[in-house]
C-alpha positions, 0 to 999 in steps of 0.5 A: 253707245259701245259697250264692251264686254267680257267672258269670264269662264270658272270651271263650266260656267260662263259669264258675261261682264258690260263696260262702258269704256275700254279702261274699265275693261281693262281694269277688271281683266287685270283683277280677274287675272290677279285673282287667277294668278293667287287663288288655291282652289282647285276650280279656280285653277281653270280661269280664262278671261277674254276680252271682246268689243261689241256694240249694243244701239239698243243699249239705254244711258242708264245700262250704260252707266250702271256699274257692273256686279262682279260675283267673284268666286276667286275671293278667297287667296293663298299664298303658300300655294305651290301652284301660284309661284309656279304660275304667278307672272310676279314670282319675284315679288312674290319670292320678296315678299316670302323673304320678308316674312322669313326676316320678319320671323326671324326678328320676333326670335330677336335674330339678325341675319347678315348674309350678303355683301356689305354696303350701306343699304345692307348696313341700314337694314342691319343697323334699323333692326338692331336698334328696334330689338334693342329699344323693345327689351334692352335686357333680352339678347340679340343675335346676329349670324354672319355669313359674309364676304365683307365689303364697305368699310364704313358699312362695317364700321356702322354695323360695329359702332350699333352693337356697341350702342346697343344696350341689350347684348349682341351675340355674334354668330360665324357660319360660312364665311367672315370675312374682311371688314365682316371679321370685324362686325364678328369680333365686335359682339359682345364679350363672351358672346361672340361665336363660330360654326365649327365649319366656318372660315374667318378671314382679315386682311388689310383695306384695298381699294383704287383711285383715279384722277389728279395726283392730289385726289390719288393723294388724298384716297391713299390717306384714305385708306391708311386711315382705315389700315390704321383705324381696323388695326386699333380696333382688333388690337383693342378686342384681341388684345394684341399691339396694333403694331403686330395687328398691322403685321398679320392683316398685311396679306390674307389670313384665314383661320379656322375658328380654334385659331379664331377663338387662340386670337381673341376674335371669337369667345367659343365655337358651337358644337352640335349640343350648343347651337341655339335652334328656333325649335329644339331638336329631339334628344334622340338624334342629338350626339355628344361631342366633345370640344378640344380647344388646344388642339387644331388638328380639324379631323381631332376637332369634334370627337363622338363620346357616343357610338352611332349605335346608341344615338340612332 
């Protein structure tokens, strides 16, 4: 009976492993090429598997069966490895796995993080971790950080229509860029809680979109989007205070607005200075300088003012 073997080298030691069938074969030079790829010792690093076929006549059926003992000196895995990402052939996957984690921290801090386009997938994930952190302590805060350039309307209105469900308080953080149909999930948070970097943009326009097809179904797209003109109107109107009439007048083009002229339209409850940001460990009081915040005047370079000269911070 053919059997096959493999050469498996660790540092100056060589050993030799018999298959019965190419399949197996296969099999332990993919686990022996895991282990490689994920280990961090510093030996292991040296690993060459090599595969060969040769024929053993005096080979007995029960030698042939008898299932190979595999003494891994790889068992033993890490992931915070610089060497494995740099190595690994599944460095995407490791990268996603990384993200997880970082997201998976970030919740345990009751943090949600929206930075990308808006769509539903992205409106799910939001929507999934808003209602966990509420249904596991409806009295603790919830912050959601917002940097994003807008997207699907409906994604949007998911998102908005979650925090108001939500039962814990939703803080609403800007940093970047809010813009579009991601003006209205940052103006969504909760009163009082709803914030901006001092750099960030907020932007709101009217809906856009196309249509193709019949003149009904263009007919029909176009009411469409009115609704939602209509309905974004009436939902800004009611957080800002203002008539949706006049709503209606200022998201007709786009609207920047740094975030003093965010917080004068009723967006945002406050801007965070560098003594207000909520950090996951706070930083020493030694570098932290005093600032001042001057809500009336929007003159950006007036906007933070140093009460302490660098010399007696640093």
């Amino acid at each position: 009976m053919a059997l096959h073997t493999i050469a498996v080298t660790t540092g100056s030691s060589l050993s030799h492993i018999a298959c019965p069938d190419r399949s197996r074969t296969a099999a332990i030079e993919r686990s022996f090429d895991t282990a490689r790829v994920s280990t961090s010792a510093p030996r292991a690093r040296n690993v060459a598997v090599a595969a060969s076929a040769s024929a053993f006549p005096s080979a007995t059926a029960a030698s042939a069966s008898a299932s190979p003992i595999l003494l891994n000196p790889l068992a033993q895995t890490s992931l915070s490895d610089p060497f494995v990402m740099a190595s690994s052939p599944s460095t995407a996957a490791a990268q996603r796995h990384a993200e997880a984690d970082v997201m998976g921290l970030l919740l345990r801090q009751r943090i949600v993080f929206l930075g990308a386009e808006l769509n539903d997938f992205v409106a799910d994930a939001i929507v999934s971790q808003l209602l966990l952190l509420d249904a596991q302590d409806p009295n603790r805060g919830i912050r959601l950080f917002v940097n994003c350039p807008g997207g699907s309307i409906s994604a949007a209105m998911a998102i908005y229509d979650a925090i108001n469900y939500c039962r814990a308080p939703v803080s609403t953080v800007a940093f970047g860029l809010a813009a579009s149909t991601a003006a209205v999930v940052l103006a969504g948070g909760s009163k009082g809680r709803r914030m901006a970097m001092p750099n960030a943009r907020i932007m709101m326009h009217q809906p856009m979109g196309g249509a193709s097809g019949q003149a009904i179904d263009v007919e029909i797209q176009a009411k469409e989007i009115m609704y939602h003109k209509s309905n974004i109107a009436r939902i800004l109107s009611e957080i800002t205070g203002r008539s949706a009439e006049q709503v209606e007048k200022d998201i007709d083009r786009d609207r920047y607005m740094s975030p003093v002229e965010a917080m004068e339209y009723g967006l945002i409850d406050a801007v965070i200075d560098s003594d207000a940001i909520l950090p996951l460990q706070p930083s020493p009081e030694r570098v932290k300088p005093r600032r001042e915040h001057l809500e009336a005047d929007k003159d950006p370079r007036k906007f933070l003012i140093p009460t302490i000269p660098d010399s007696e911070i640093f």
